[in-house]
Steps between C-alpha positions, in 0.01 A plus 500: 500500500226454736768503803596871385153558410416440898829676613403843315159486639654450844749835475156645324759530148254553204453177331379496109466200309475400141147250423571214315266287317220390733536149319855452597640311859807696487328853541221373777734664749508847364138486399435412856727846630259698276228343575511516863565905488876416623652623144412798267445351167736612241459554130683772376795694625233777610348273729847437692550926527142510603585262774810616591294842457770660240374695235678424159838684427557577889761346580662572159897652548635636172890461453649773311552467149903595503635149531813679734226568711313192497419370929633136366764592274633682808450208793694297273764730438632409866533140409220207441163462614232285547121562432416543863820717580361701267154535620660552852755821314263677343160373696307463168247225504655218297273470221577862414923393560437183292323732177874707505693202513383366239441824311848538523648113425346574180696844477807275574550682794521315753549100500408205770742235600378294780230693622688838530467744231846689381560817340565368154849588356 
C-alpha cells in the first residue's frame, strides 16, 4: 500500500486514505499518509467527491426505463461481455455499470458465467 501510496504522489494522483485505530500496528502506515499531509483523510463517501471535487449525483447516467432500450441489455445483445468491456462500450464509470448489472440479474435479465454477463434466455 505504501509503494502505491508513494507512486500516486509521484504522478501527483490524489491519494485518500481510510484512519485506522491509532492503537493498531497494522494501520501505522496509513495513519502516517494522513498524518504527514500526503493523503486526504476519508470518512464518508462525501469526503472522496470533495476530493475528487465531484459534487453528489454528477456523474449520475440514467438508463431508460424500457428494458428494449436498456445501454446493457443492448451491448449484450451482440454477444457476451465482461465488466470492463462494458465500461469501455458505453464509457459509464463502473460503479454506475455494476448498480445495472445487478439491478438487472435480479430482473433475470441478464446472467454471468465466467466473468461475462449473457443476455438471459
Amino acid at each position: 500500500s505504501l509503494i502505491t501510496a508513494r507512486l500516486a504522489n509521484s504522478f501527483q494522483k490524489p491519494l485518500m486514505a481510510v484512519p485506522g485505530l491509532v492503537t493498531s500496528k497494522v494501520a501505522e502506515g496509513t495513519n502516517n499518509l494522513i498524518k504527514n499531509g500526503k493523503a486526504a483523510m476519508v470518512t464518508s463517501a462525501q469526503d472522496v467527491l470533495q476530493v475528487m471535487g465531484l459534487v453528489p449525483g454528477q456523474l449520475e447516467m440514467g438508463f431508460e426505463p424500457m428494458l428494449s432500450k436498456n445501454p446493457i441489455l443492448l451491448a449484450l445483445e451482440s454477444g457476451e461481455k465482461s465488466v470492463d468491456e462494458l465500461v469501455r462500450v458505453l464509457k459509464v464509470p463502473v460503479e454506475r455499470v455494476m448498480e445495472e448489472i445487478l439491478s438487472l440479474q435480479l430482473d433475470g435479465l441478464i446472467e454471468e458465467k465466467t466473468c461475462k454477463y449473457f443476455v438471459a434466455k
